[in-house]
C-alpha positions in Angstrom: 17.6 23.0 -18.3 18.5 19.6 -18.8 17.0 17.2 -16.4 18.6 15.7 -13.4 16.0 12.9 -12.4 16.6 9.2 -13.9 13.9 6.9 -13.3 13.8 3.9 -11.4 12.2 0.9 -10.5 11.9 -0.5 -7.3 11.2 -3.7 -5.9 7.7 -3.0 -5.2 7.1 -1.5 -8.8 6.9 1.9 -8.3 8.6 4.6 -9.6 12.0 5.9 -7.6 13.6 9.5 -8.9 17.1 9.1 -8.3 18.9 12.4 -8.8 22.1 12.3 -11.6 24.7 15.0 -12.5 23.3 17.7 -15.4 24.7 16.0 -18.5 26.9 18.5 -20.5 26.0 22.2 -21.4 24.8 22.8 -24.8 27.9 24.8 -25.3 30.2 21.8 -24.6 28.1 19.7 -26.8 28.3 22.1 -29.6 32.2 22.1 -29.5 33.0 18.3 -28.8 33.9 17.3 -32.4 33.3 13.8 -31.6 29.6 14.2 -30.8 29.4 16.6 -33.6 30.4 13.4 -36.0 28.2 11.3 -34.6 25.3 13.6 -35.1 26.6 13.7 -38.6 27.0 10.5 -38.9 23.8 9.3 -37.6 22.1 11.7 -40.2 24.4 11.0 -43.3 22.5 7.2 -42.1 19.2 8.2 -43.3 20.5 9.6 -46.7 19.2 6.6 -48.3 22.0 6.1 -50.5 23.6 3.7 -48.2 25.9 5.7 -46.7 27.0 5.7 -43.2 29.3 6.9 -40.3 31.4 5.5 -37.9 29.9 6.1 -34.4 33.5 6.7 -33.5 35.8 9.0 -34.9 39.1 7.6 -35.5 40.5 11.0 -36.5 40.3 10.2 -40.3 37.7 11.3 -42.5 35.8 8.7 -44.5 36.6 9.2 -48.0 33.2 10.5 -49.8 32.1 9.3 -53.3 32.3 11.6 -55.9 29.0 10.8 -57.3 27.7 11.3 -53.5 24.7 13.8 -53.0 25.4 17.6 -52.4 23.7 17.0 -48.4 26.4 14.0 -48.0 29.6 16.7 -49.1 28.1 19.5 -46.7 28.1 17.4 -44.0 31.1 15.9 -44.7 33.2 19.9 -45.3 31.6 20.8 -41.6 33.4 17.5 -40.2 36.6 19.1 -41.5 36.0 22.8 -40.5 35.6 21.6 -36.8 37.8 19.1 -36.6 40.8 22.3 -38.3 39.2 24.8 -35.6 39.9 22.2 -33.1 43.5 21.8 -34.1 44.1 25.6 -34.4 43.8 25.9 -30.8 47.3 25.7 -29.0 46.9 26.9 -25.2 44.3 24.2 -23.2 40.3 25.5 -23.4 38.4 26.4 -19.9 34.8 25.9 -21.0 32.9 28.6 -19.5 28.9 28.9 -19.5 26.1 29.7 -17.8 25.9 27.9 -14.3 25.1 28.5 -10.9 26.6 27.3 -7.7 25.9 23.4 -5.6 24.2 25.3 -3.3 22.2 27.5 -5.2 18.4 27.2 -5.2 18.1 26.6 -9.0 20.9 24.0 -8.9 21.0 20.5 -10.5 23.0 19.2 -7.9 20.7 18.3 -4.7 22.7 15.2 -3.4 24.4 16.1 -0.1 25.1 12.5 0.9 28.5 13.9 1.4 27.8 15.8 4.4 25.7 13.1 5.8 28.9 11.0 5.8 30.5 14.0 7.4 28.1 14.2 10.3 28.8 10.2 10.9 32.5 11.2 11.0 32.2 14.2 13.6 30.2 12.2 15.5 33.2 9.4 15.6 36.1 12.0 16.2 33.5 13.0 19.5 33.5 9.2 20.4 37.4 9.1 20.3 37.9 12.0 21.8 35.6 11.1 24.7 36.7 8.0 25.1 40.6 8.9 25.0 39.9 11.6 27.5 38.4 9.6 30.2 41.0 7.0 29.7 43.4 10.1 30.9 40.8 11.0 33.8 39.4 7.7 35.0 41.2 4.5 33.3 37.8 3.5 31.8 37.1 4.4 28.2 33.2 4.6 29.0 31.5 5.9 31.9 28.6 3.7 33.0 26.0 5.5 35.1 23.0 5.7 32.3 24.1 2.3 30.7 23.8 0.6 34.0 20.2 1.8 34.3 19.3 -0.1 30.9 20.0 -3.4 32.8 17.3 -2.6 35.7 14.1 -4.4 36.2 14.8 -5.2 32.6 12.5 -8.8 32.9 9.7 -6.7 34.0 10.0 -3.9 31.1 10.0 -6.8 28.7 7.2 -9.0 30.0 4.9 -5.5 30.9 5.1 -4.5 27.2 4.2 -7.8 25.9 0.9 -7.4 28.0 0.3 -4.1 26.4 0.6 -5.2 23.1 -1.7 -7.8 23.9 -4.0 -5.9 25.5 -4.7 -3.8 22.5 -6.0 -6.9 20.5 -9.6 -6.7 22.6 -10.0 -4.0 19.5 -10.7 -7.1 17.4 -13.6 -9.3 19.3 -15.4 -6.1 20.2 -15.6 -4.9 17.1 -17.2 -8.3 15.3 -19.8 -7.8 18.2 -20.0 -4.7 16.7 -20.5 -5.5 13.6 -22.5 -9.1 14.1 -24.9 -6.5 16.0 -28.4 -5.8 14.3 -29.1 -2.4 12.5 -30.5 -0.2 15.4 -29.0 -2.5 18.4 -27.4 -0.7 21.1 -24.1 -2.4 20.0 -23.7 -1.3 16.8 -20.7 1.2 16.6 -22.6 4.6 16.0 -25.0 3.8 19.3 -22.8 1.9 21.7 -19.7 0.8 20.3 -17.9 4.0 19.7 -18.3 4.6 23.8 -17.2 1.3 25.0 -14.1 1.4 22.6 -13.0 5.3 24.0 -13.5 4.1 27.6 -11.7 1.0 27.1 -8.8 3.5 25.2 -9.0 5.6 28.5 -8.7 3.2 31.2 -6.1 1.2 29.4 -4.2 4.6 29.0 -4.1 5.3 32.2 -2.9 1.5 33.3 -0.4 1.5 31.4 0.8 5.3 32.5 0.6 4.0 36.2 2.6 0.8 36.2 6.1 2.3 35.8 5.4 4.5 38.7 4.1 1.6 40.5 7.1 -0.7 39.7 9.5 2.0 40.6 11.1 1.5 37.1 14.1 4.4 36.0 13.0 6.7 33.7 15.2 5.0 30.3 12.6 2.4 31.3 9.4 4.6 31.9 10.8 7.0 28.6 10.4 3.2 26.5 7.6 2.2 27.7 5.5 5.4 27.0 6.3 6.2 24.2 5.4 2.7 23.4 1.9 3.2 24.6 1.4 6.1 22.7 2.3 4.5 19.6 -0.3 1.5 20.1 -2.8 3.8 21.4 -3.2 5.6 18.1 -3.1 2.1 16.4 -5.4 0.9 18.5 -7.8 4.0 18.0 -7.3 4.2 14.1 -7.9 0.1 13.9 -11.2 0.3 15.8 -12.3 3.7 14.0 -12.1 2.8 10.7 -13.7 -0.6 11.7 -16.1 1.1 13.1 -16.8 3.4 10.4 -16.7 0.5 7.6 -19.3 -1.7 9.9 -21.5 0.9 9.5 -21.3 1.4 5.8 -22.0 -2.6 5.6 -24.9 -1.8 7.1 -26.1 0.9 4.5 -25.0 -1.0 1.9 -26.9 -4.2 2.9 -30.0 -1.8 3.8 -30.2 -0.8 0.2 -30.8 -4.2 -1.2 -34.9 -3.2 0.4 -34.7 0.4 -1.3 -38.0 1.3 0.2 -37.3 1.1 3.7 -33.1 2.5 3.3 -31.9 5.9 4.2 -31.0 7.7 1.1 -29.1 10.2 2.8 -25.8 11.1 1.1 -22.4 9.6 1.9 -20.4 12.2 3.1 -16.6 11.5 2.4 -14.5 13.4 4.8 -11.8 16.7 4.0 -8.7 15.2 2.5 -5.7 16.9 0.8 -7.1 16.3 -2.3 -10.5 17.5 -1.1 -10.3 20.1 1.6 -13.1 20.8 2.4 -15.2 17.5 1.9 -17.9 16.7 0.0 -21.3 14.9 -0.7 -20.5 11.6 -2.7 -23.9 11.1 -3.4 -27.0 13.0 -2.8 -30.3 12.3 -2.5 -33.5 13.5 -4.3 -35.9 15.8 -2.9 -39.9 15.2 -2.6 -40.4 17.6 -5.9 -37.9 16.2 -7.9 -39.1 12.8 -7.5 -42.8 13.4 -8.1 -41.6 15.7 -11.5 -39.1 12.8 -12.9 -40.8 10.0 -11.4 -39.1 6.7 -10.0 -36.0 6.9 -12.7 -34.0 9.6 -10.7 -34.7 7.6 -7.3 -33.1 4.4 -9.1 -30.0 6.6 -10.1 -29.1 7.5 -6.7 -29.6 4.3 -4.9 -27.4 2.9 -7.3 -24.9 5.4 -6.9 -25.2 5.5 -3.1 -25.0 1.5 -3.7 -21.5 2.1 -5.8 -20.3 4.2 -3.3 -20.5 2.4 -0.1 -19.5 -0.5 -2.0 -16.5 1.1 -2.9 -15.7 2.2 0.6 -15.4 -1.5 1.4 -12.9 -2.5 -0.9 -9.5 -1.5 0.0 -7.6 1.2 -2.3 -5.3 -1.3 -3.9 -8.6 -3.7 -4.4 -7.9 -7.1 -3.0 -9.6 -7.5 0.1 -13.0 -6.2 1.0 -14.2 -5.9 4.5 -14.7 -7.9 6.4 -12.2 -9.9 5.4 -9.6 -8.2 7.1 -11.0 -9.3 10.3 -8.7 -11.4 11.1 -5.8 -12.2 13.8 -3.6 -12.2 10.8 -4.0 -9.2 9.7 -4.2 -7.6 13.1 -0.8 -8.6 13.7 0.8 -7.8 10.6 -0.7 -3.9 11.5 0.7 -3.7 14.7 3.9 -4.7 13.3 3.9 -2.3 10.1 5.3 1.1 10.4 1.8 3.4 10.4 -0.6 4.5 12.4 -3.4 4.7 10.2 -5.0 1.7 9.5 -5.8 0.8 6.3 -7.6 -2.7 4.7 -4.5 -3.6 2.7 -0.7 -2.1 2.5 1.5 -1.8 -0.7 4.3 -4.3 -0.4 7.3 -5.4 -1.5 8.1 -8.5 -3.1 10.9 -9.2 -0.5 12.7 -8.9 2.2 16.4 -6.8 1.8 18.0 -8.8 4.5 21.6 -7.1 4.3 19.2 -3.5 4.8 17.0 -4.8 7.5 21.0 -5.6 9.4 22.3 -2.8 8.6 19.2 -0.7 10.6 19.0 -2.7 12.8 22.7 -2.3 13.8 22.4 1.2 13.6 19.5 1.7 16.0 21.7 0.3 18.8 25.0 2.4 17.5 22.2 5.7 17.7 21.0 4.4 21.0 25.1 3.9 21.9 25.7 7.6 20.7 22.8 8.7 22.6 23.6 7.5 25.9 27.4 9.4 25.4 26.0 12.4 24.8 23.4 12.4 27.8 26.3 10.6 29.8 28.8 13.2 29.5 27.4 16.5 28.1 23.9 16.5 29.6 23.5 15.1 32.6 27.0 16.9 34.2 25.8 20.3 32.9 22.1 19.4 34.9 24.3 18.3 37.8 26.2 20.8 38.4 23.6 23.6 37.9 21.0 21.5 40.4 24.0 21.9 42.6 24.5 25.4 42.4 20.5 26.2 43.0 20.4 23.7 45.7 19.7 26.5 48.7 20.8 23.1 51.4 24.5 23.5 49.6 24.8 27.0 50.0 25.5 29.0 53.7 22.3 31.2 55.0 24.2 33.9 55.0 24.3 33.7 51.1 21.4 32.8 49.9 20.3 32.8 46.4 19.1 36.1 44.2 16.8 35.9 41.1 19.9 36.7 39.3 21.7 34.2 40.7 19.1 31.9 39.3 18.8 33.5 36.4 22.5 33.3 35.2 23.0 29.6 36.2 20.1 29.2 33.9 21.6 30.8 31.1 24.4 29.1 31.7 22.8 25.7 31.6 21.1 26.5 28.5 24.3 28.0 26.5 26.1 24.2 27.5 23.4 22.2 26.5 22.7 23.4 23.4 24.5 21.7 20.9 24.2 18.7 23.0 20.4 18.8 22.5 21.0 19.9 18.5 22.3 16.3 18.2 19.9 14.6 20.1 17.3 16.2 18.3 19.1 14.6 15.1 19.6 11.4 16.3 16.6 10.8 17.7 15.0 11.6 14.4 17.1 9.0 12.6 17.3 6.6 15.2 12.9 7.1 14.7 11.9 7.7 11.3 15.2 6.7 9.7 16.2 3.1 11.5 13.8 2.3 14.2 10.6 2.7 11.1 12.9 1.3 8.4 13.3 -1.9 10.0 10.3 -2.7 10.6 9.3 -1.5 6.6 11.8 -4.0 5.9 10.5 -6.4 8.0 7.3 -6.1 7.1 7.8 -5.7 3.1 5.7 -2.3 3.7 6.7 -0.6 0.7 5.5 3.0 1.6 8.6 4.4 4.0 7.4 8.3 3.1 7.6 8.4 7.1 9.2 11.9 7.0 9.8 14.9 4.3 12.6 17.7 3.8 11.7 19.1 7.4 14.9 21.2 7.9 14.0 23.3 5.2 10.5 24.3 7.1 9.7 28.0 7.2 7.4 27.7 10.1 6.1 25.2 12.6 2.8 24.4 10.6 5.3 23.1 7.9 7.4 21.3 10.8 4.3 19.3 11.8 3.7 18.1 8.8 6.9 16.8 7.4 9.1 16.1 11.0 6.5 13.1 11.6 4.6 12.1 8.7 2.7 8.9 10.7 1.6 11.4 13.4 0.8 13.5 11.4 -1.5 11.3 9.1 -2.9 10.1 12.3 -4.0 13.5 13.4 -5.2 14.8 10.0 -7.6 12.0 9.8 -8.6 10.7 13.2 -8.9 14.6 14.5 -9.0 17.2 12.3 -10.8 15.4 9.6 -13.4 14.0 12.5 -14.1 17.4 13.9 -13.7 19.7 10.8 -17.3 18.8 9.6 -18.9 20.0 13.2 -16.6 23.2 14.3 -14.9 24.8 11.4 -11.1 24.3 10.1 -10.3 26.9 12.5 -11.5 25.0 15.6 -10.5 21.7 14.3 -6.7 22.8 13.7 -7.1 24.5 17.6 -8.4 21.0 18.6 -5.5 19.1 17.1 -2.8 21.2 18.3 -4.0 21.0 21.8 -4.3 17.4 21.7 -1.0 17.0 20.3 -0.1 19.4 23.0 -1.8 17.1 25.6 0.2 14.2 24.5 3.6 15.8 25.0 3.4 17.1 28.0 2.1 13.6 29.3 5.2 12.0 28.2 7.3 15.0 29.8 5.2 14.7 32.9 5.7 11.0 33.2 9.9 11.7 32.5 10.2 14.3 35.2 7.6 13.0 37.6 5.9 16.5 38.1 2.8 18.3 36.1 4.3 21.6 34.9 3.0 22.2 31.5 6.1 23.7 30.1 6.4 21.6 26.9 1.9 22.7 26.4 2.7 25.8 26.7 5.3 26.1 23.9 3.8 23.9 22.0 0.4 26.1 21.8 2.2 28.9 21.4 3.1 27.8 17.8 -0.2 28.3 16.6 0.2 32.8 17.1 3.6 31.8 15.7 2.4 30.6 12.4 -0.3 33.4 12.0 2.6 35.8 12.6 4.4 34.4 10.1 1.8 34.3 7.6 1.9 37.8 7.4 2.7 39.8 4.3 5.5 41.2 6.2 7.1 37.8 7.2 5.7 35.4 4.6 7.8 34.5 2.0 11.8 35.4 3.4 12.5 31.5 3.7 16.5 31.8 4.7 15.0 34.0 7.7 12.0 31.7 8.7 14.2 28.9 8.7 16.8 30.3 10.4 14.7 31.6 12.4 12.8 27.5 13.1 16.3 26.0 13.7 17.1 28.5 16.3 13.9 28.2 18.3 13.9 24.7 18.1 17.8 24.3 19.1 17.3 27.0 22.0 13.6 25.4 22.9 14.8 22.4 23.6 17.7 23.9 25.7 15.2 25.9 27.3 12.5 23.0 28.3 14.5 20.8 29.6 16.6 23.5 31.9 12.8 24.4 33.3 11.7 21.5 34.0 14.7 19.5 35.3 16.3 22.6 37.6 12.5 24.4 38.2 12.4 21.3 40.0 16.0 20.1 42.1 14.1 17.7 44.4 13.3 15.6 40.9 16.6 15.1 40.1 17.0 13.3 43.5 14.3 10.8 42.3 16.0 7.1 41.5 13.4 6.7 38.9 14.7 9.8 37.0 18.7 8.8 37.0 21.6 8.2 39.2 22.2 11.3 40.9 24.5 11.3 44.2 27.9 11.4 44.4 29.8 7.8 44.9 31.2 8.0 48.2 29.5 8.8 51.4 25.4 8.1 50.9 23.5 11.4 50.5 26.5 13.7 50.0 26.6 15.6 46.9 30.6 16.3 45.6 32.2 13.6 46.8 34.5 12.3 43.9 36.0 9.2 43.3 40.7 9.0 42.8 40.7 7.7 39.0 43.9 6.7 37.5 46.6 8.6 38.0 45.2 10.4 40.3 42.9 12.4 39.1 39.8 13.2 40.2 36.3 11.9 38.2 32.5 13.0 39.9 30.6 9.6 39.4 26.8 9.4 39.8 25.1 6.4 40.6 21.3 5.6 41.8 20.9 6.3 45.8 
């Protein structure tokens, strides 16, 4: 099959496959009689008589010398044939061959930019259609409960995250007193440095956790702000880390310039991709072997130990060496790029492409915009109306609720929120990985913006974890699994790094909803007897059904989480930090509702 990839070359060098259409079936080729005489003709070129052939046929044939060779004559009586079958043909040719369909599997055609387009336009007919209906209801295109909470305590979000950025560059002076620290001292990273860095992480964790509470902020606020400190909390642990770990191998590296007195031991380079299971770069020499071979095999591997710990040093591009990169500079410039896996020295760009840095930038805020409308008049109503209903103070004693009572306005809840979650869940992704990252690539000039893969094609939720959120993911793989792999098995490790990712996303839920209820954990752990499940020879390899099969349980999960742990809990939704709850009208009351124009009624929620 023909191939459907055309290279290209990007601004930062590399090489960008760029998919084309299939160019034309053999079958068409073979009965186009003007490609036909330029084949000819390009082959009647190397006759080495001098005789040649228009690239273009003008429907003529050339006239052929009668003293021309017998190869020039054949070529010249095929011409004609073709050319007379082509003319033969009265009624219009359908070419017919061998194809499949777009969609198919084994198709050339993988381009659906089309329906991305179409996603953007449904999304607009939604806005419109909003918008003109609550023109009809209320008089105002917009309504303005959640956008009014973007506006509160707004100076103290702003100034509270620039302290938290700025608390996270103690990483740097610690770590050249690290460094500056003699072999042995108790302030070298492997003795002391590694446990005054993870307290410092821990306490500065849980500052920065507290203060929203503290400040009474609403939860748009608190929802910024930690996510924001999870971000710089793995930056901050991958910068002092690997600065820790490369402080250490200056001071093997310097240690072998006295051979007799430096540890041979090998340098062990940690489970990769590429190397699963992690290996010895270089080993040493036992007591026989160097009393058989002499001094001669003791040279070799100090000077391969030397050659690998030198290596380590340099970055993998190879223009800075640590510690170089121990600088404020260079600090700064990694807070800002889009990773969280530090790294001595980034691929870049030769440029900034100001009209694409704009244009994500504009569309962050038109996500952000599209998010708010959908929470705003699909989500929060639906949570609303079904905390109302489970509300046992709204209903008379003499009816109070059943478990199936519950259990239906639950199900109810869940069926209306659904598709309003589906395109959260997709915005949010762009507005992430797509925008938010990609403006800050572009900013930056950091030419790597692999920040996701083809995740909505996943087959199960090992696959998910790895292409949904390729910087967290990176960030786990090295700083956990990688890290623990060598002391407790793969097994344990991948346990380990599922329940810490577990840990950190029920934080964030907890910090949302104001209440511990381990909901989001729970689910999340439960993907692990998922994935062996569907690893079995039963399940394993039907990918329509496992993905079908992902996209409904993360459409319905979703649904399903945020049901349990808003309505589990009605007095939370009552909570000003969480979002504007009561009715407008008389304070406290729930369904009072406000005359909009023309009379009709609107339910209108603002902060008590």
């Amino acid at each position: 099959m023909p191939s459907t990839s055309a290279d290209h070359s990007d601004a930062a060098g590399g090489r960008v496959l760029r998919p084309r259409k299939p160019v034309r079936s053999q079958l068409s080729q073979m009965s186009s009689a003007d490609d036909l005489h330029e084949v000819l003709g390009a082959l009647s070129k190397g006759n080495g008589n001098g005789i040649s052939s228009s690239g273009s046929n003008s429907g003529h044939s050339t006239p052929i010398p009668h003293d021309a060779p017998p190869s020039v004559k054949s070529l010249s009586t095929a011409r004609k044939q073709i050319r007379a079958e082509q003319r033969r043909r009265i009624f219009p040719t359908v070419e017919f061959a061998c194809r499949v369909s777009h969609f198919d599997p084994k198709s050339d055609y993988r381009d659906f930019h089309g329906f991305f387009n179409l996603f953007w336009i449904g999304l607009a007919i939604m806005c419109i259609t909003t918008m003109l209906r609550n023109i009809k209801d209320t008089g105002y295109p917009l309504r303005v409960e959640i956008w009014s909470l973007f506006t509160v305590k707004l100076w103290h979000l702003a100034i509270a995250d620039f302290l938290m950025v700025a608390s996270t560059a103690v990483a740097l002076p610690l770590h050249r007193i690290f460094r500056a620290a003699p072999a042995g001292s108790a302030l070298t990273w492997s003795r002391g440095g590694m446990a005054i860095m993870s307290i410092y992480q821990i306490l500065w964790l849980l500052l920065w956790i507290a203060v929203p509470f503290l400040l009474e902020w609403t939860w748009t606020s608190q929802v910024f702000l930690v996510l924001h400190t999870m971000v710089l909390l793995m930056k901050m642990h991958s910068y002092a880390f690997y600065n820790g770990h490369l402080s250490e191998t200056e001071k093997r590296l310097r240690a072998l310039d006295d051979p007799s007195t430096a540890s041979r031991a090998p340098a062990y380079i940690y489970p990769t991709t590429e190397n699963p299971m992690g290996i010895m770069a270089a080993g040493h020499i036992d007591a026989n072997t160097k009393k058989a071979n002499g001094a001669t095999e003791d040279a070799e591997t100090v000077a391969q130990l030397r050659e690998v710990l030198a290596r380590e040093l340099t970055s993998p591009i190879g223009n800075i060496t640590y510690p170089a990169n121990l600088t404020w500079a260079n600090y700064v410039d990694y807070i800002f790029c889009p990773t969280l896996c530090y790294e001595i020295e980034y691929p870049r760009n030769d440029k900034i492409n100001w009209p694409n840095l704009f244009s994500k930038i504009a569309a962050v805020f038109g996500c952000i915009s599209l998010l708010t409308l959908i929470s705003e008049e699909f989500i929060l109503p639906a949570l609303v109306d079904a905390s109302r209903r489970l509300d046992p103070s709204l209903r008379p004693e003499s009816t109070p609720l059943t478990g199936v009572e519950v259990l239906l306005v639950l199900a109810e809840t869940i069926s209306w929120l659904l598709f309003p979650f589906m395109l959260t869940f997709l915005l949010v992704f762009l507005v992430i990985f797509e925008y938010v990252l990609g403006a800050f690539a572009e900013l930056t000039r950091f030419a790597d913006r692999h920040f996701y893969s083809d995740w909505w094609n996943s087959t199960d939720w090992m696959e998910f974890s790895r292409e949904w959120n390729v910087p967290v993911y990176s960030f786990l793989r090295r700083h956990v699994y990688s890290a623990s792999r060598p002391y407790i098995g793969k097994a344990n490790a991948t346990v380990i790094t599922f329940l810490i990712s577990a840990i950190g996303h029920e934080i964030v839920m907890a910090c949302i909803t104001k209440k511990i209820r381990g909901y989001g954990f729970v689910c999340q752990m439960l993907q692990l007897p998922i994935v062996v499940l569907q690893r079995t020879r039963w399940v394993r390899g039907r990918k329509t059904f496992n993905n079908v099969c992902f996209w409904c349980s993360m459409i319905l999960g979703l649904s399903i989480i945020c049901s349990l742990y808003v309505l589990a809990t009605p007095t939370c939704l009552r909570y000003s930090a969480i979002g504007p709850l009561h009715m407008r009208g008389e304070p406290g009351r729930r369904g009072t509702v406000r005359q909009g124009k023309a009379g009709h009624q609107d339910k209108a929620y603002e902060m008590p």
